[in-house]
C-alpha positions in Angstrom: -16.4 -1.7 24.2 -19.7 0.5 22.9 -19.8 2.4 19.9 -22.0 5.0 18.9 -25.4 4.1 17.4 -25.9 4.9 13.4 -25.7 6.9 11.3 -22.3 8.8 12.8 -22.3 12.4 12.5 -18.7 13.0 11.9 -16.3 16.1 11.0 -12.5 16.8 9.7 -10.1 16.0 7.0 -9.9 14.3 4.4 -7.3 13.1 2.0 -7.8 11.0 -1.2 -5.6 9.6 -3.9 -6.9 7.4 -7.2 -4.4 4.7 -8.5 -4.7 2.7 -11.6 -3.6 -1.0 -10.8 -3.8 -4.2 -13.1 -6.5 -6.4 -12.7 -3.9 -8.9 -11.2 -3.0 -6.4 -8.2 -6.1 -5.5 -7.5 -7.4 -6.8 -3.7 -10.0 -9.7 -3.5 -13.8 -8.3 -3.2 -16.4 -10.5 -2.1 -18.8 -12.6 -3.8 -21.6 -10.4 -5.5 -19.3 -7.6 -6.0 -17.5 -7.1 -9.4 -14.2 -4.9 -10.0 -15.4 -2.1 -12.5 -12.5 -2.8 -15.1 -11.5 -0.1 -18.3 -9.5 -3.1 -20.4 -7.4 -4.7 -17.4 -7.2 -2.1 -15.0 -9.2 -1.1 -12.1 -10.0 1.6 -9.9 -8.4 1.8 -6.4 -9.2 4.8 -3.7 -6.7 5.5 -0.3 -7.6 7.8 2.0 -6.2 9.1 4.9 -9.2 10.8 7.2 -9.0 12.8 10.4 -12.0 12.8 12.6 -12.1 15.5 14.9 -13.4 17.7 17.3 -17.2 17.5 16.9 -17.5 14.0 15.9 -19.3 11.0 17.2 -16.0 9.7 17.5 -12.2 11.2 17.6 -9.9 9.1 15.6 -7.2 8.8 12.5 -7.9 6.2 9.4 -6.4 4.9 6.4 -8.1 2.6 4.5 -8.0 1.7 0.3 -11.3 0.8 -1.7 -12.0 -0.8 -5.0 -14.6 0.3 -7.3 -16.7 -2.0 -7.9 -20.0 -2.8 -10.0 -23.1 -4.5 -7.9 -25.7 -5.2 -10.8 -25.7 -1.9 -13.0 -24.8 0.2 -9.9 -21.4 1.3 -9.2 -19.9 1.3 -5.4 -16.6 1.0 -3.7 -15.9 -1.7 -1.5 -13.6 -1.0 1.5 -10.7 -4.0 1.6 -8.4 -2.8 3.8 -8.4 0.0 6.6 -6.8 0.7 9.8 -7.6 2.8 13.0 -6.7 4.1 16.0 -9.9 4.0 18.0 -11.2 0.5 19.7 -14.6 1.4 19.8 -14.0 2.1 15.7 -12.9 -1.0 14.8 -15.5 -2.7 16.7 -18.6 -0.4 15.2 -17.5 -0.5 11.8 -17.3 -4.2 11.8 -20.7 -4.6 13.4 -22.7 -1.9 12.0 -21.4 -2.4 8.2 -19.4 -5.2 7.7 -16.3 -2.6 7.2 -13.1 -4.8 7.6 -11.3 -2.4 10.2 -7.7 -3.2 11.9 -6.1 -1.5 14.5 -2.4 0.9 13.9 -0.7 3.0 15.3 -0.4 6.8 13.6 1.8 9.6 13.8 0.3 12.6 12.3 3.4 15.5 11.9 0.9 18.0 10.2 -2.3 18.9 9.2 -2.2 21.5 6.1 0.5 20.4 4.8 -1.0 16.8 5.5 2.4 14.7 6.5 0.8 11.5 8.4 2.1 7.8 8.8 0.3 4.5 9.9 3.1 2.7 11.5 4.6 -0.7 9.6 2.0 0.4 6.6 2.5 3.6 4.5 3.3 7.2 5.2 2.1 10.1 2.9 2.9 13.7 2.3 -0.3 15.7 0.8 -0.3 19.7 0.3 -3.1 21.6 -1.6 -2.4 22.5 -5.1 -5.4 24.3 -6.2 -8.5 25.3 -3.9 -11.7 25.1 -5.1 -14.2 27.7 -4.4 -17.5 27.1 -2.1 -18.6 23.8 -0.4 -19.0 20.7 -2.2 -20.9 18.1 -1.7 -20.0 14.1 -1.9 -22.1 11.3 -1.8 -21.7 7.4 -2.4 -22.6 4.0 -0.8 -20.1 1.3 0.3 -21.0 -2.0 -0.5 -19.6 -5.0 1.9 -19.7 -8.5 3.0 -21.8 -8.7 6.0 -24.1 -11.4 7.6 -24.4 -13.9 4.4 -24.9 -11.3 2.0 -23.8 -7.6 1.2 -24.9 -4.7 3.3 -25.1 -1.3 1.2 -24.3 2.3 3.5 -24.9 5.6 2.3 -22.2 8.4 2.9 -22.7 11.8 2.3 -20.5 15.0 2.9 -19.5 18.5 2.1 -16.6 20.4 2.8 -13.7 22.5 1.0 -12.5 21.1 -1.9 -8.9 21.1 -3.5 -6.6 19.0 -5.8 -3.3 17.8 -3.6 0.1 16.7 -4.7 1.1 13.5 -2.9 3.7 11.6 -2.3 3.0 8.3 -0.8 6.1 5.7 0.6 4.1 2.1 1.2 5.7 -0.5 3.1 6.9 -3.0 0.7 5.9 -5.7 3.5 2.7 -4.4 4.4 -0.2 -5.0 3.5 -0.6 -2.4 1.1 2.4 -3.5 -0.6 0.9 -4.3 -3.5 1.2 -0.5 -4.4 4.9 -0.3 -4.1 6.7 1.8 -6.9 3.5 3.6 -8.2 2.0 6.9 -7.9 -1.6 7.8 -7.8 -3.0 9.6 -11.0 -4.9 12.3 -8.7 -5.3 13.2 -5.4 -8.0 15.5 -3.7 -8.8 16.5 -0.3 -11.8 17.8 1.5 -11.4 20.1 4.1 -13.3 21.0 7.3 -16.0 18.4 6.0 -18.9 17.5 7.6 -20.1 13.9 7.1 -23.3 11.5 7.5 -22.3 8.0 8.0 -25.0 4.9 7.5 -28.1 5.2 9.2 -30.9 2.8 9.3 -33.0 3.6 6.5 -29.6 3.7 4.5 -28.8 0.5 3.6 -30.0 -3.1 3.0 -29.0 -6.7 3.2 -29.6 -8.7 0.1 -28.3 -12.5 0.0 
């Protein structure tokens, strides 16, 4: 199975809710990498992203990230995420160290987004208030890969707007760790265009 060489041009939706969890809930990151704590609570992100016509690859995700602290700098760290492309799964674990799994989705809509990842969680997400113009995003990702951690830049721009969501998780799953709560926010970009990794993007330090 190939994959497409770095950085991936990609293109789609977007869908992003913030939780609050106790320290205690919060998934395992790896060595070098500290949860970013406010008392004893962290940070976690989920995301539900449709790549689409016009990228390197066509393919649904979910996946959940913790923020985390790497020295003084501030990154999330993707623990868990699921796909429905092969040659995904196999990039994203080679190229940077991102921990993907294979699923199966079922997407009912778009806009409203009503989208399941089969035996994991579902999620209902409509727009609540749009936000004028195109707005940019930009972060790195900070993971486990080849004895140390590797550090990818993402940057985007799309549509922004703030979403209500409700979210069922799969008390079995593996994301069952966020059963009975809600997310505090959740935000979507829309009709985004997105620079994945790249070569002069990220670093390996042991």
């Amino acid at each position: 199975m190939t994959y497409p060489p770095q950085p991936w041009w990609l293109c789609g939706e977007l869908s992003v809710s913030l939780w609050r969890l106790p320290k205690r809930l919060l998934p395992a990151v790896p060595a070098g990498l500290s949860p970013v704590l406010l008392g004893n609570t962290g940070l976690v992100g989920t995301a539900w992203v449709l790549y689409r016509s016009g990228s390197v690859l066509e393919y649904n995700e979910l996946l959940a990230a913790v923020l985390v602290r790497r020295g003084v700098r501030f990154r999330a760290c993707v623990t868990h995420i699921w796909v429905d492309s092969a040659a995904s799964l196999r990039g994203g674990r080679e190229l940077w160290g991102i921990p993907k799994e294979m699923a199966t989705f079922g997407v009912d809509s778009v806009d409203p987004l009503r989208i399941e990842a089969h035996g994991i969680a579902s999620a209902s997400l409509a727009d609540r208030v749009s936000l004028p113009g195109k707005w940019p995003l930009g972060y790195r990702i900070a993971q486990s890969m080849a004895g140390g951690i590797l550090e990818s830049r993402v940057r985007a721009r799309g549509r922004a707007a703030v979403r209500t969501a409700s979210w069922q998780v799969d008390p079995d799953g593996p994301l069952g760790w966020l059963r009975g709560r809600k997310p505090f926010l959740s935000l979507a970009m829309h009709d985004f265009e997105m620079r994945f990794g790249g070569e002069t993007d990220s670093s390996v330090h042991g």
